[in-house]
SETI-822112 format. One line per field, with one value per residue (C-alpha): residue in one letter; chain; x, y, z. Coordinates in steps of 0.2 Angstrom, whole numbers, plus 5000, padded with zeros to 4 digits. Last residue first. Layout:
REM SETI-822112
rest: A_... .
kette: A_... .
xx: X_... .
yy: Y_... .
zz: Z_... .
//
This chain:
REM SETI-822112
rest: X_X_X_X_X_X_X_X_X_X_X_X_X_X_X_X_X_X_X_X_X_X_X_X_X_X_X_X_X_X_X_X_X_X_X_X_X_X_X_X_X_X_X_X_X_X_X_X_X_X_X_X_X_X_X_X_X_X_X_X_X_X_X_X_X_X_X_X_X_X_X_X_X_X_X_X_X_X_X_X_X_X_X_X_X_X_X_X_X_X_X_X_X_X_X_X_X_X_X_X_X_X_X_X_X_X_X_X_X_X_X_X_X_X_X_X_X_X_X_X_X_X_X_X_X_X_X_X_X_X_X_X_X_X_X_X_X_X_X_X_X_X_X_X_X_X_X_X_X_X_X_X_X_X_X_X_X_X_X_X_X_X_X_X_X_X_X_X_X_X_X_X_X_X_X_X_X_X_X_X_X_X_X_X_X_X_X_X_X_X_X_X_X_X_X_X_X_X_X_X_X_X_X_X_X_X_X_X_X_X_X_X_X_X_X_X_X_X_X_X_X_X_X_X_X_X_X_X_X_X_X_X_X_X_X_X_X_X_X_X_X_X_X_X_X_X_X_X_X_X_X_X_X_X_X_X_X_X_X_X_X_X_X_X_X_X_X_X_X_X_X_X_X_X_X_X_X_X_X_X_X_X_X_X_X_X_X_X_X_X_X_X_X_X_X_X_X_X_X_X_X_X_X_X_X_X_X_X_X_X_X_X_X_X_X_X_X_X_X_X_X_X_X_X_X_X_X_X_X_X_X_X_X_X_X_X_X_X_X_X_X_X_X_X_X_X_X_X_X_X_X_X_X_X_X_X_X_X_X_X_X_X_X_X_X_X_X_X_X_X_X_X_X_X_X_X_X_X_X_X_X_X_X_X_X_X_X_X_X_X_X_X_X_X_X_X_X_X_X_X_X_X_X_X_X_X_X_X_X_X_X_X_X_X_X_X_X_X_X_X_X_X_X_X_X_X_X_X_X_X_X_X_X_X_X_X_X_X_X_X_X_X_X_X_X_X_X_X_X_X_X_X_X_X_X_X_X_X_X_X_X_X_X_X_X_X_X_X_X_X_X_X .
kette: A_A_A_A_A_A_A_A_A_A_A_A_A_A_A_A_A_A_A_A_A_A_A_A_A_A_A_A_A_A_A_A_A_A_A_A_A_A_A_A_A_A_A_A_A_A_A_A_A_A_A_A_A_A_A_A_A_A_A_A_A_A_A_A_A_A_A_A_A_A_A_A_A_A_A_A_A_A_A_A_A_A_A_A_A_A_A_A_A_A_A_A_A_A_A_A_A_A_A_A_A_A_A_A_A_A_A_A_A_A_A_A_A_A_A_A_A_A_A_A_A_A_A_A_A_A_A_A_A_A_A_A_A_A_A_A_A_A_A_A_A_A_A_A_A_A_A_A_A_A_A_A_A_A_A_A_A_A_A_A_A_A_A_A_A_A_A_A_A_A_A_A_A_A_A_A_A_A_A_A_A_A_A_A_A_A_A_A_A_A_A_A_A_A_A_A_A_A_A_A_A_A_A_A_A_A_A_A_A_A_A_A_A_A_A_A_A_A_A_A_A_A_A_A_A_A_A_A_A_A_A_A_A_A_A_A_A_A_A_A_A_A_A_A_A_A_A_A_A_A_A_A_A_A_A_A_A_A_A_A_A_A_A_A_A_A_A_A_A_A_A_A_A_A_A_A_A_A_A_A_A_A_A_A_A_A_A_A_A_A_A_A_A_A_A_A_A_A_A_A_A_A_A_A_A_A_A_A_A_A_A_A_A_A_A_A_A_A_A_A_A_A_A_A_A_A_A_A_A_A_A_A_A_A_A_A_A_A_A_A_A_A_A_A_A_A_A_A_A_A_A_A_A_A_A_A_A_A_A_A_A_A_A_A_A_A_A_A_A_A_A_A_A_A_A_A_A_A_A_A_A_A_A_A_A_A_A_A_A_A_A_A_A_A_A_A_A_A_A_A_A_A_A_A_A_A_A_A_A_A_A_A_A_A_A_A_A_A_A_A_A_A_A_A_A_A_A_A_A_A_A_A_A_A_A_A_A_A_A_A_A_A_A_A_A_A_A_A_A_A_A_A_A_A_A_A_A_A_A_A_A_A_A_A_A_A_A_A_A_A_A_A .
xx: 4983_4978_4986_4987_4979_4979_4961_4955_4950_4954_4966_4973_4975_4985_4996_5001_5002_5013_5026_5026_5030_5044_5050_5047_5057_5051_5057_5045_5037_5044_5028_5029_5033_5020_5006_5009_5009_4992_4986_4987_4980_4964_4963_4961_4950_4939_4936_4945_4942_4948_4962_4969_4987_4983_4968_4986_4996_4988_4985_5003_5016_5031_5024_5027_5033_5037_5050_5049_5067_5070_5087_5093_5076_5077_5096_5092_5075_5083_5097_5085_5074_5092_5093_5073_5080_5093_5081_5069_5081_5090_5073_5068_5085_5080_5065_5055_5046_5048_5048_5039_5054_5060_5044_5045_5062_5056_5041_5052_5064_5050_5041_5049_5038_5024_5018_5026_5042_5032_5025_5043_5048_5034_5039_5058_5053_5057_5055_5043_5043_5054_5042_5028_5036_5040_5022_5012_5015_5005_4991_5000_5013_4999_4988_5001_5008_4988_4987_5001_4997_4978_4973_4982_4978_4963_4961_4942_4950_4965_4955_4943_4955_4967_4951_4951_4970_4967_4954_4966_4980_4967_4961_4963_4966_4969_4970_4969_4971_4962_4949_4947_4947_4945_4951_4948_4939_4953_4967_4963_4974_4989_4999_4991_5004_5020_5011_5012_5029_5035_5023_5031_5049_5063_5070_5082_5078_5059_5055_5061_5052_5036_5036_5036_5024_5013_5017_5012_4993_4993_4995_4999_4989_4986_4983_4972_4958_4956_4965_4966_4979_4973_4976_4971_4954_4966_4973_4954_4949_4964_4955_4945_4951_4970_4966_4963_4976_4983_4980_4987_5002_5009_5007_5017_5032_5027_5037_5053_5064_5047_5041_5027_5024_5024_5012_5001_5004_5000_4984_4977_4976_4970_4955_4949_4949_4934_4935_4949_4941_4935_4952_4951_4951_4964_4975_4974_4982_4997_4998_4996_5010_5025_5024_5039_5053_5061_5063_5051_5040_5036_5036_5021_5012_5012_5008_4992_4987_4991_4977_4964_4967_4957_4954_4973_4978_4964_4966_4985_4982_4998_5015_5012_5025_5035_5049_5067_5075_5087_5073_5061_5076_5076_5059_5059_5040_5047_5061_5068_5084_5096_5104_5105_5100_5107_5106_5088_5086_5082_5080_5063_5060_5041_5041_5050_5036_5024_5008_5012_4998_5008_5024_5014_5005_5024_5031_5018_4999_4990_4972_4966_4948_4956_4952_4953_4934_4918_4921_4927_4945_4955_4973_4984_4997_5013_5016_5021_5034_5037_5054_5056_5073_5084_5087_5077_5061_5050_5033_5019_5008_4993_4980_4969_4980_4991_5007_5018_5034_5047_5045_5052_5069_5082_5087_5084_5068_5061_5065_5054_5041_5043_5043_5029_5020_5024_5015_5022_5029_5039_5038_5049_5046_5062_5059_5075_5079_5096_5095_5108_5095_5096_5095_5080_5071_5075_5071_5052_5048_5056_5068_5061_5060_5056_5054_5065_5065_5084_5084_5072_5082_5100_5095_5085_5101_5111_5099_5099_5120_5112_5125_5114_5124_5114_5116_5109 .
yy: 4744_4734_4726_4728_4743_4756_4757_4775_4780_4800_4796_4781_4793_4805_4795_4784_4804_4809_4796_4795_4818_4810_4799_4809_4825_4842_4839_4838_4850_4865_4875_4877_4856_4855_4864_4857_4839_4842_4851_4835_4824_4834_4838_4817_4815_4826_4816_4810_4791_4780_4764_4769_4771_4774_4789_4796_4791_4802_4815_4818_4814_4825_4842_4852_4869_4884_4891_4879_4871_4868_4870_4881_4890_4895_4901_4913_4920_4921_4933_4942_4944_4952_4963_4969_4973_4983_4993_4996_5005_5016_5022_5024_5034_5044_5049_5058_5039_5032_5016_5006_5005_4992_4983_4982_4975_4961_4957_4955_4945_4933_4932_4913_4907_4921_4909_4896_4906_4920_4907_4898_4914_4915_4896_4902_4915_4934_4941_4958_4972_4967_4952_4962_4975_4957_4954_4970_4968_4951_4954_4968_4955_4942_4953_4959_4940_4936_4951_4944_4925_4929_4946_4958_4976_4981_4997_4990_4972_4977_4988_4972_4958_4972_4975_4958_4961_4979_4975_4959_4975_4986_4976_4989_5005_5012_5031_5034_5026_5036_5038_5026_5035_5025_5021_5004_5013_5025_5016_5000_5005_5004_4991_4995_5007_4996_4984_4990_4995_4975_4974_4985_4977_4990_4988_4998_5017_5012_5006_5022_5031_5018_5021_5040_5039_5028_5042_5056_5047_5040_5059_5055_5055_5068_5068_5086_5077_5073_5075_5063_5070_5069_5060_5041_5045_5048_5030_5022_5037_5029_5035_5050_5055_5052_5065_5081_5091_5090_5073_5066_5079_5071_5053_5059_5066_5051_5038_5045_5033_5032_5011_5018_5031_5019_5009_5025_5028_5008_5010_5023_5016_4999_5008_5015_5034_5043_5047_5056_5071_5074_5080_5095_5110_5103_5096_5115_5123_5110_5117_5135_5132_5123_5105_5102_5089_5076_5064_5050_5059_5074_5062_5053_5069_5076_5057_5055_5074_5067_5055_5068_5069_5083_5089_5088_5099_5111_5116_5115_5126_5123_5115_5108_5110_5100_5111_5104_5122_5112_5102_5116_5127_5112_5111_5127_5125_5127_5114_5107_5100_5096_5078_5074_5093_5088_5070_5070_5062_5077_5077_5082_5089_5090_5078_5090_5103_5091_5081_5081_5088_5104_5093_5084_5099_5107_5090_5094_5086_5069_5071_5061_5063_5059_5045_5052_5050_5059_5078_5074_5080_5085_5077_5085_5070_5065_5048_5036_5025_5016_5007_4994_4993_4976_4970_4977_4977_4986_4995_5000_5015_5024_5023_5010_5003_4995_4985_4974_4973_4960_4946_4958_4957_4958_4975_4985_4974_4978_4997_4997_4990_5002_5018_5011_5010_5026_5034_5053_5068_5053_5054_5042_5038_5026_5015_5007_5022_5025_5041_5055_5067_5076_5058_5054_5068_5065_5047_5051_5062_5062_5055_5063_5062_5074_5061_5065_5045_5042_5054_5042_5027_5035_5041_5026_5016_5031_5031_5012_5013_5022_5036_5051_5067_5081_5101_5115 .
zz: 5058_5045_5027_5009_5007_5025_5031_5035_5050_5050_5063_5053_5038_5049_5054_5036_5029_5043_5038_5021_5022_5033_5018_5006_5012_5016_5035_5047_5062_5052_5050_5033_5031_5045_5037_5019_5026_5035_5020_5009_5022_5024_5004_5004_5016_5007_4995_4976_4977_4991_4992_5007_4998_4979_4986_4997_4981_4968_4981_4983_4994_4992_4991_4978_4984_4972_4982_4998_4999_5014_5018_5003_5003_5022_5020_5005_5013_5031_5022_5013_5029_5034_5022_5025_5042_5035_5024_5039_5051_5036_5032_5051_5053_5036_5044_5026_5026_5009_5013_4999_4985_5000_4996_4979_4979_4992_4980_4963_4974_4979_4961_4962_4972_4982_4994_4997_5001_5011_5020_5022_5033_5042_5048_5049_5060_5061_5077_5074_5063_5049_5046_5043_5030_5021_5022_5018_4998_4998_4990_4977_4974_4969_4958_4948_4945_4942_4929_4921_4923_4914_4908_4897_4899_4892_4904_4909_4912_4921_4933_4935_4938_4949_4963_4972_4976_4981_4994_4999_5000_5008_5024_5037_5029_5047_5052_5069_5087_5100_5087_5073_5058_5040_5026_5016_4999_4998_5002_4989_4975_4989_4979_4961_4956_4964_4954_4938_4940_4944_4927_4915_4924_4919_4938_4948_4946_4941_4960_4965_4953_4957_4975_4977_4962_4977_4990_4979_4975_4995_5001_5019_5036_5046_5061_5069_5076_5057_5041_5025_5013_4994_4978_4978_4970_4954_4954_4953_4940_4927_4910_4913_4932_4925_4911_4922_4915_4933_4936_4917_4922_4937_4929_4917_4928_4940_4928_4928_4919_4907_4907_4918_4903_4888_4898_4899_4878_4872_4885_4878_4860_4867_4875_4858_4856_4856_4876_4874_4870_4886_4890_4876_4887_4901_4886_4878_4894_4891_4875_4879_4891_4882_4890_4898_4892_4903_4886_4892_4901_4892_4877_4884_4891_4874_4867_4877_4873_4853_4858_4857_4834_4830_4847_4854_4836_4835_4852_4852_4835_4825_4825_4843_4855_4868_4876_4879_4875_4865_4856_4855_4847_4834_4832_4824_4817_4796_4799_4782_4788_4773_4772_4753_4742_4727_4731_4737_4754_4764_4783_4790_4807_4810_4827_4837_4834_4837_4833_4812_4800_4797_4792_4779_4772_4771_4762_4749_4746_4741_4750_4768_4779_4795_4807_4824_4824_4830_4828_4808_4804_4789_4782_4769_4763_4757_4752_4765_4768_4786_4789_4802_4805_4812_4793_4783_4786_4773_4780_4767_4768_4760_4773_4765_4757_4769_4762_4771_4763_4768_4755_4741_4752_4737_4741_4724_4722_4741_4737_4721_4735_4745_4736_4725_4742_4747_4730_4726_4735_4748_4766_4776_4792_4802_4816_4825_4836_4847_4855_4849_4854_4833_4830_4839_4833_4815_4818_4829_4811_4794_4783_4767_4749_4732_4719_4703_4697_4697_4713_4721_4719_4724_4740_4747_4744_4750_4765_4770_4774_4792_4796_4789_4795_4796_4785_4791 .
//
């Protein structure tokens, strides 16, 4: 079979290695890609020879020698040119030791190359030889496992998942991203393996679960790292979630289902890793919050400031990355109860600037998460709570253009309170300051200087301070 190679890089590539009789191959996530008709900017080639020569002969031809990166001690070197990233690398046979990934590496043929490959899909390789320039070579039919939308492994699943245990990762990864199943034995042989993963490094991991929230179904993976019993090793805090609490016959829904409920729907309208990330921490606080009261019934009383206390340390033990984007996780999952609040009782124009203050410019990024949080099978209470939420939009917009409270800066500083009465920093000072801030959020004055002046002079002679520059 015979596959159309587009890319103007390949007849360069061509006509080099058929000067110098190297077999050469397009191979891997490109091949798949193309045969998908998905667009893919990372090109594998396998050469029967050096990779690095490959490259840098390539980097002459093209005039970009200052584009290869070389790493020797696996072999490879990657040439950009111009918006690709291509990989060469000689052909190799790998073998495994029970402690590392890391394989133990020898020169071999294109077939020891396709054996050592994670999937079916992923063994496809094109030729770049001129007498034989765009031929399939596909000894595992990954082709028929790319129209049957099956992920396989070439060999052993058992052999394959425990040789290299992040390959379970990329199974479920791929499943996700391309809507494939998991061929049987090789989903069986995830279960087996699981406790393989623990010898891959955390930032390994966490590269394939981000790659499945940003899937266009994210809860197809997180569906099989609970079965295969994967979530419990590297996510156990999402897994607790899983289960329907039951007692004097109420029920109370499956949080794991209803928090994937949340994040596909959340997923349909934004591309946001982090907006996703919090619609997975939002109720990450259920489990340790529950509890029955009788006559009344299940309450999680507390959960999202449970929740917000708990996303430093989850964040921190998966390796993802601290500081404002674990703080903008944090936020939206503390205050993901208070535009549900609002629909369900008069909405004010003082709880209205809280949530202004408050959650700043992230405000849209919290409203859409909480219309992703109704999921209630009452499509009338659906329908009830998604036009209230329209209009807390429409108070939002009309509160902002008056007041202005996004991102609030009040218009009286300490710098001119300590100026004013002439005192140091004290705790007259954080007095005054949150006396402007109430009233300006409560509506008592205008967030204006001249009003925000005035409270501060009244306020100050309360707390007996002497105004500079004459009494009162």
């Amino acid at each position: 079979m015979i596959i159309p190679l587009d890319n103007k890089i390949f007849p360069i590539i061509s006509e080099m290695v058929s000067e110098q009789s190297l077999p050469c191959y397009v191979i891997g996530g490109y091949v798949r890609d193309l045969l998908l008709q998905r667009p893919s900017k990372d090109i594998d080639i396998v050469v029967i020879g050096s990779g690095i020569d490959l490259a840098k002969s390539l980097a002459r031809i093209t005039g970009r020698k200052g584009k290869v990166t070389v790493y020797r001690n696996f072999g490879t070197a990657m040439l950009r040119y111009d918006d690709l990233e291509i990989e060469f690398v000689g052909a190799r046979k790998e073998s495994y030791q029970s402690d590392s990934r890391k394989p133990s590496v020898e020169n071999g043929t294109l077939g020891d190359d396709q054996n050592r490959r994670d999937f079916t899909i992923n063994a496809m390789a094109i030729s770049l030889n001129k007498e034989s320039y765009g031929e399939l070579s596909d000894p595992f039919n990954g082709l028929d496992d790319l129209r049957n939308k099956i992920i396989r492994t070439p060999l052993d699943p058992d052999v394959t998942y425990s040789d290299d245990p992040l390959r379970m990762m990329r199974a479920i990864r791929f499943a996700a991203q391309l809507g494939f199943a998991i061929e049987e034995r090789s989903l069986a042989a995830i279960s087996h393996n699981k406790k393989r993963i623990e010898i891959i490094s955390k930032e390994r991991i966490i590269d394939e679960l981000n790659k499945i929230v940003q899937a266009p179904r994210p809860s197809v993976g997180f569906y099989l790292l609970e079965n295969t019993g994967l979530l419990d090793l590297i996510f156990p805090e999402f897994s607790r979630m899983k289960g329907v609490a039951v007692m004097d016959k109420k029920r109370h829904k499956d949080n794991f289902r209803h928090t994937l409920q949340v994040l596909d729907k959340l997923s349909e309208k934004t591309d946001n890793l982090w907006l996703r990330w919090a619609a997975i921490m939002h109720d990450i606080a259920k489990p340790v919050t529950r509890k029955y009261i009788e006559g009344h019934g299940w309450t999680f009383h507390g959960h999202e400031f449970v929740g917000a206390k708990m996303v430093p340390d989850v964040f921190r033990r998966l390796h993802l990355p601290l500081g404002t984007t674990m703080k903008y996780v944090q936020k939206l999952v503390l205050l993901h109860l208070r535009p549900i609040a609002l629909v369900e009782e008069e909405v004010t124009d003082s709880a209205v600037r809280r949530l202004l203050f408050e959650a700043g410019d992230d405000i849209d990024d919290l409203m859409m998460l909480c219309e992703a949080d109704i999921t209630s099978k009452n499509d009338e209470k659906v329908k009830l709570y998604l036009g209230n939420f329209q209009l807390v939009r429409q108070k939002l917009r009309e509160i902002e253009e008056k007041d202005a409270v996004r991102n609030f800066q009040p218009p009286v500083d300490g710098e001119l309170i300590m100026k004013t009465f002439d005192i140091g920093p004290c705790r007259e000072v954080g007095v005054i300051k949150n006396t402007i801030k109430e009233a300006i959020l409560e509506g008592i004055i205008q967030n204006d200087y001249e009003q925000a002046y005035g409270l501060m002079m009244e306020k100050g002679k309360e707390l007996g301070l002497k105004k500079v520059n004459g009494e009162w």
